[in-house]
Each structure stands twice: as structure tokens, then as C-alpha cells.
N, C-alpha and C positions, 0 to 999 in steps of 0.2 A: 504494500500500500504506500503508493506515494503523491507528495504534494508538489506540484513544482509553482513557483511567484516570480515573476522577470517586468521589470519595468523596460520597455523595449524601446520609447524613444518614439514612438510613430510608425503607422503600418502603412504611410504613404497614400494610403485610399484605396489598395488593391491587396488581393491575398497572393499575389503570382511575383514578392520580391526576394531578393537574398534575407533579409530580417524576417521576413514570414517563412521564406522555407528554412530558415535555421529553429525558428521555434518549434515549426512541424515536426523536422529531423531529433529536437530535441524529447518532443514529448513522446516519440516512438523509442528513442532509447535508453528514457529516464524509467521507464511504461508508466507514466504519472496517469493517477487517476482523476485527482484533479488540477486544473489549472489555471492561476490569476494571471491577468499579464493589465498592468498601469499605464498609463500615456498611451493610451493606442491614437492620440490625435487625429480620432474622425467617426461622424455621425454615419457614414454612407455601409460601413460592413451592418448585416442583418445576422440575426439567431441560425436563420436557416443556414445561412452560408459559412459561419462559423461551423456550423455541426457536419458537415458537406469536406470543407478544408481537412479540417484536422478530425474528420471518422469519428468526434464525441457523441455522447448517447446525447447530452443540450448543452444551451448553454445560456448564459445572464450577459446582456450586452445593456452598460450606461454610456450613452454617445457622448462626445468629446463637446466644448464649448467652444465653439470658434476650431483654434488651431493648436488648441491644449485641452489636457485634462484625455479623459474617456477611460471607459475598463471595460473589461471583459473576463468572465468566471464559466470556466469548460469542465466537463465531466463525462467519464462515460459509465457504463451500465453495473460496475463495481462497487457504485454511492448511489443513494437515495436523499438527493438533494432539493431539501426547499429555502426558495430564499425569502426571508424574513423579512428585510428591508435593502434599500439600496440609494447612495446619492454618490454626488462625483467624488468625492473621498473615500465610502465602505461600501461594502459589501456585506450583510451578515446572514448569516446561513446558518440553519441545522441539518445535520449531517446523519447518515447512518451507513456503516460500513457493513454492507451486506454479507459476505465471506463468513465474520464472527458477530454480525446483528448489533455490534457497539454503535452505541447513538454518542458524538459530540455536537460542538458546536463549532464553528468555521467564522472569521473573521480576517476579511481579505481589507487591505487599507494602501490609502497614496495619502500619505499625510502632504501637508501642504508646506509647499518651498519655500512659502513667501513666511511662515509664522504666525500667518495671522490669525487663521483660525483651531488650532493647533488645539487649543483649551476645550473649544467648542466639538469636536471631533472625538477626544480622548472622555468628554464628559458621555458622551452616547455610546460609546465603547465599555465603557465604567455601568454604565445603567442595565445595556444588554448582560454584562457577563452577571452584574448583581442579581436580574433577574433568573440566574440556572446558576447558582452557585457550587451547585453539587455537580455539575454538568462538566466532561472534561471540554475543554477549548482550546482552539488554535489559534495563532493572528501573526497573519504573516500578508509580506509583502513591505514596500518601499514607506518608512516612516518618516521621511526626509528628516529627521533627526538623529543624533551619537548620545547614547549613555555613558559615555567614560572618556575623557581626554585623550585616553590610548588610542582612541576609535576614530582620531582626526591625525593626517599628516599632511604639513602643508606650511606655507611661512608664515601664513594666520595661525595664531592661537584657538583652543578652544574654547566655545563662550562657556564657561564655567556656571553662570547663570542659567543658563536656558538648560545643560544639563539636569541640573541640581530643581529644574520646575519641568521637565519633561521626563524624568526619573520617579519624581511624586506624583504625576497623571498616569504614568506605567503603574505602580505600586498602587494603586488608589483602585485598577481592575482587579487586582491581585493576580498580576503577568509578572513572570521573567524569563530573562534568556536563556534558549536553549541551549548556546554557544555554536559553534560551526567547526568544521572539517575545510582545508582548503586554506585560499588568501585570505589575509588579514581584514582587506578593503575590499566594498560591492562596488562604490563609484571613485569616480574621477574625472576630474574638468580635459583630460587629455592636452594638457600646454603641459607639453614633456620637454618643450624646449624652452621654457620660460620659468614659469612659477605653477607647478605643477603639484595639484591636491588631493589625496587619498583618503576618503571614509570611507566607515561601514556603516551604511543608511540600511539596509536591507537586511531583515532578520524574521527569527520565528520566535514568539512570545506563546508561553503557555500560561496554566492556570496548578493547581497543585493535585485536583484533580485527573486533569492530561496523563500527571507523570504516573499515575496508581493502575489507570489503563493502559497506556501506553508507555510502559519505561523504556521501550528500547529504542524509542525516536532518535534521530539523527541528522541534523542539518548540516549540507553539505555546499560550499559556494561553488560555483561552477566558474570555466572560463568565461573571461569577460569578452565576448565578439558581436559586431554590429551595433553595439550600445555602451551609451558610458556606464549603465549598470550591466551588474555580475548575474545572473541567475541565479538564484537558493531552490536547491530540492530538500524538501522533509521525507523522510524516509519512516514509515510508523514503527514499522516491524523489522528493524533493522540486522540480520543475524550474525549471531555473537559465538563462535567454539565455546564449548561447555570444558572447563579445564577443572585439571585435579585441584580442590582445594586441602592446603595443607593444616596440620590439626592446631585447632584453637579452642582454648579453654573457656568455657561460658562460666560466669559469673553464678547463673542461675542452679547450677548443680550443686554448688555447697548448699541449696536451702534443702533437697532432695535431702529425708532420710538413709538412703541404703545408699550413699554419693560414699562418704568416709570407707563402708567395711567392704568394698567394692577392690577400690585405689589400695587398701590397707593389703587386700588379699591377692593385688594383681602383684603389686610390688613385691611380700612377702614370697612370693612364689617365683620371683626370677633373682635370688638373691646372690645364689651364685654366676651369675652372666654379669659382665661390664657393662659401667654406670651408663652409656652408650644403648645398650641392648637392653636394660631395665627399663629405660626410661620410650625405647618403641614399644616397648612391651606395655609399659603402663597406658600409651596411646592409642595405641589398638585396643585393648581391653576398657578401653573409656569409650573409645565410640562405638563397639555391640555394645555397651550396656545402653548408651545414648540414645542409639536406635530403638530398643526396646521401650522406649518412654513414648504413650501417645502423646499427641502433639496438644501442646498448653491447651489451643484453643478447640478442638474436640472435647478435653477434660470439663472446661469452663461451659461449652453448651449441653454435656451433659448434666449438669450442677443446676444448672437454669431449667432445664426440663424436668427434673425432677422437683427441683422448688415448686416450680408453675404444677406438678401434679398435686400436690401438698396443698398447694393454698386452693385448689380447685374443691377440695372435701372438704363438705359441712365442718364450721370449726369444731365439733364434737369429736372426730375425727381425724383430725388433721396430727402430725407427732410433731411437736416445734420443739422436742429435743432433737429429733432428726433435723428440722429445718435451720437449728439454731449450727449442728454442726455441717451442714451443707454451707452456710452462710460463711463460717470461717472457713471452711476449705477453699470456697470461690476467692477468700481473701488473698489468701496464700498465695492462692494462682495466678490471681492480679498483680500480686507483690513477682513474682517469676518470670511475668511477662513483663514487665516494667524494666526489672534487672536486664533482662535480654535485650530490649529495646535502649537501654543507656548504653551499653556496652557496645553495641553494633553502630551507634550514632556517635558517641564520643560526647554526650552535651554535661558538661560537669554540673552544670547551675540547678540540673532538677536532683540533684543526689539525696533533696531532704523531701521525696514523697510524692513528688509531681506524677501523677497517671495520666499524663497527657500521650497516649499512644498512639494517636492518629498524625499528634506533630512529630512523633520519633519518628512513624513510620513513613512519613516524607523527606522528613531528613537524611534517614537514611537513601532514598532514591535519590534524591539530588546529592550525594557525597559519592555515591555509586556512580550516577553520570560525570563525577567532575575528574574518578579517580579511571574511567575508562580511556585506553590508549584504540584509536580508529586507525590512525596513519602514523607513520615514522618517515623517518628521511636518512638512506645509509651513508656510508662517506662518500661515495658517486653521486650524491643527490638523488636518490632515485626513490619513487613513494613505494611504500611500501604497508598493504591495508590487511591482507590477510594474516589472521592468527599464527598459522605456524611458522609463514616471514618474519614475522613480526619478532616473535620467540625466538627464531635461528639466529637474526641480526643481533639482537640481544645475547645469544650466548656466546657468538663469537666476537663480539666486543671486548667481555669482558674474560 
């Protein structure tokens, strides 16, 4: 499942140019299912002819003003796409990915160059996502804004202001970057032989949601040809090698009764092998017991169905010595799944009781995407995306 978003610069008034067959060429071998494209600078392309060009199932055309502005939002029969509203800046759509029946929301944008209405834009942006907060969301496409100083090269400074109020309008949807794969910068004024300017205007913005459905998303820049912007493909489902993980100790097993005589008997029992071989020895025999444990949150829904069976019988009936120790056990388990959750996210501040599990368990997805490697670069300069490259480059480096 992929997204691709290109601000193209003008389609000339006809579908039969080198920028329209490069989009073509691209959306056949990106196989994007949907696709935004900004500035198409012109009222004259039709729905139809759109859908005709580029083989999509339909598609959403807002025509251009004059000799600026215009969008266009393509799809073919892989999404079940309606679009919610539309003006010369957005697009907003609900989306449903047919393959796995996932419903998000879709948020295609050309923020404005000029600034002016920039406030105006991101408040209707804020409004739609408030309204499906639970709803994952996408928002991608040309922001004509930079979130970070990093994100300007050029002999102008960053406006640090407009940052720092266009950062708070992002935050205010509850969006952030997905970050990217690829070049640093989407656009460029192309004066290479003068005074020559590099941003990244062009990105994909998610919601916290997004990341619990789709973790394995992946924004990649493409090369930049025919236009001063770069291309951005989203990739939803992007696949990852399943690699050996090496043993790590959970927190949560010291509260496990039978954890200590477990450890006490695996140790005891390798005592004459080296501290080397005692000590795989103890790891191995920590993870079958590990396995052997149903997993927290089975334990905790059986705990609540049996509660819920309890409190269902006339109170004459009911045992609320059984319920009262159903009640602490659920505690316990809360207290295990907590542990686990601190420990996998790293956040010290909640160590005095915080059951905030839903923030752990984002946190952990975004510490996960930030600690993931896509691309490398060997000493020939040469990219390198696949997993076991990736790992061989790596071990003969070192």
C-alpha cells in the first residue's frame, strides 16, 4: 500500500508532456494507490481524463485559479475513497484500505507560499482531525513551510518565528513527522549558479493513532526531475526481515512468584560449566520458562470476565471474597504490565505509578521508528536498503 504526493509545477494544459509522463511512469512503478499531485496550474484537465491517463479507479480534480494553485487526488480500486471536503489548499478524505478493511483518514495539502493564510488552513486541518480523534490519519503533501532550521539551506537564515508558530499549528492537530529515507531537501529555487536554496517543504505528518495501525510506514523522497519539488512516496506496509532478537531481561519477572527458584535451579544445575556456559545456560532456561507464561493481557481479560460473571449474580450470590481477590490479582497484572511498558520505552518520570499505557505504548512505536536503519551508504557511496546488505556492510566494517 502506497501513497505517493508531488507538487509538479504545472501540467501545461495537456496530459501528453514529459512532467505528465514522468508522473505516469512514476505511479506505475511506485504501484501507488493513491495519489496527490499540487500546482497542476489548470482548470481544463477533467475527472474523466484523469482516470483514462493514469488507469485510476477516480479521481478528485480542484481546478487551478488563473495560472496557479489547482490539485488533483487519484486512486485506484485498492481504497475506498470519499472525499469529505475540498478547497484550493486541502483535500480531506476518509479512506478505507480494502486488502485489510483498515478505515483512516487522508489529508492531502498545498499550504500557501505566500503565509498568508497558513493559520487559516492548519485551523481546519486541527478541526477535521479533532473531529476522528481515535481515527488513524495521514497529511501529506507540499506544506510550503520547514519545522526545524536544519530543514533550510541557503544564504537566508531560517525565520525562527514562523517555525516556532507553524510547529504549534502542526502540534495543535496532534501531527508529527514521519521523517524520510533519501535527500535531505524536497525543493529548490534551482540558481545553482548564484544563490542557491534547499528545503524540505514536502513531508508526511501523522496522528498517534496512524503509528498503532500502521507502524511500519515509511516515507521515502524520490529524485527530484521536471520540478523544483522532490516526490514523497508513503509506503504503509513497508517490509522489515524478522531478525534474531538477543536475550533481554524484563523487569516484570522479578514480581512472578516461581521467577527466583526457577534462575536459583537453572544456575545450580550448570555449576560445574564456565561462568560463560552458566550464564547461556541461565538464558535459555529463562526464556522456556518465559514462554510458558500467558501473555499479561489474556490473564487481565480473563480476570474481567470473571469479575463481570460475579457481579452479574443476584448479590445473594455473588463471592466478593473471590471478587475481592480477582480484584488484586488484576492489580498485580496492571503493576507487570506497567513494568514492561517502562522498561521497553525508557521514560524515567513515570517510575512513581503512572498507568499511562497507551502513552508507553506509542512511545514505544515512535522510539522503534526512530531506532530503525532503511538505507546505508558503503565506502563507494553506494545505497544500500536490504537487510542482509545492510548487516554484511556492517560486519565487515567492523
Amino acid at each position: 500500500m502506497a501513497h505517493l504526493s508531488w507538487n509538479f509545477r504545472g501540467s501545461g494544459g495537456n496530459l501528453n508532456n514529459p512532467i505528465v509522463n514522468h508522473l505516469a511512469r512514476l505511479i506505475t512503478s511506485t504501484k501507488a494507490q493513491v495519489i496527490f499531485v499540487s500546482e497542476t496550474r489548470t482548470s481544463k484537465i477533467s475527472q474523466s481524463q484523469l482516470v483514462n491517463r493514469f488507469s485510476v479507479t477516480d479521481s478528485h480534480v480542484v481546478p487551478a485559479t488563473g495560472q496557479s494553485r489547482g490539485l488533483w487526488l487519484m486512486w485506484n480500486d485498492e481504497v475506498d475513497l470519499n472525499i469529505i471536503s475540498s478547497s484550493h489548499h486541502l483535500i480531506l478524505a476518509s479512506t478505507m484500505c480494502k486488502p485489510n478493511n483498515k478505515l483512516y483518514n487522508l489529508v492531502c495539502i498545498y499550504g500557501d507560499p505566500h503565509h498568508c493564510r497558513t493559520t487559516e488552513i492548519w485551523e481546519e486541518v486541527s478541526h477535521f482531525a479533532q473531529n476522528y480523534p481515535d481515527t488513524p490519519t495521514l497529511c501529506m503533501g507540499d506544506l510550503n513551510n520547514i519545522m526545524h532550521v536544519n530543514e533550510n539551506c541557503g544564504p537566508a537564515t531560517a525565520n525562527t518565528a514562523r517555525i516556532r508558530i507553524f510547529c504549534c499549528l502542526v502540534k495543535n492537530c496532534g501531527f508529527f513527522d514521519l521523517g524520510y529515507n533519501g535527500s535531505a531537501y524536497t525543493w529548490t529555487n534551482k540558481r545553482f549558479a548564484t544563490n542557491s536554496t534547499f528545503q524540505r517543504l514536502d513531508c508526511c505528518l501523522v496522528n498517534a493513532a496512524w503509528c498503532t495501525t500502521f507502524p511500519r510506514t515509511t516515507v521515502f523522497h524520490l529524485p527530484m526531475l521536471y520540478s523544483d519539488h522532490a516526490p514523497i512516496l508513503a509506503i504503509l506496509h513497508s517490509w522489515t526481515q524478522k531478525t534474531r532478537k538477543p536475550f533481554r531481561f524484563e523487569n516484570w519477572w522479578l514480581l512472578e512468584g516461581d521467577f527466583s527458584t526457577t534462575a536459583k535451579i537453572s544456575w545450580h544445575n550448570s555449576t560445574t560449566e564456565p561462568y560463560n556456559a552458566r550464564t547461556k545456560s541461565l538464558t535459555r532456561d529463562l526464556k522456556i520458562w518465559s514462554k510458558k507464561k500467558q501473555p499479561i493481557h489474556t490473564l487481565l481479560e480473563n480476570i474481567e470476565l470473571q469479575i463481570h460473571q460475579q457481579q452479574n449474580l443476584p448479590p445473594q450470590q455473588q463471592n466478593y471474597t473471590l471478587q475481592s481477590t480477582l480484584q488484586h490479582n488484576h492489580q498485580a497484572l496492571l503493576t507487570k504490565n506497567s513494568e514492561y511498558h517502562k522498561q521497553q520505552v525508557k521514560k524515567l518520570w513515570a517510575t512513581k505509578g503512572d498507568k499511562n499505557i497507551d502513552f508507553f505504548h506509542q512511545a514505544i512505536l515512535k522510539r522503534a521508528r526512530k531506532n530503525r536503519i532503511n538505507v546505508i551508504h558503503d565506502k563507494q557511496g553506494n545505497s544500500i536498503a536490504t537487510p542482509n546488505d545492510i548487516a554484511l556492510v556492517f560486519t565487515n566494517y567492523f
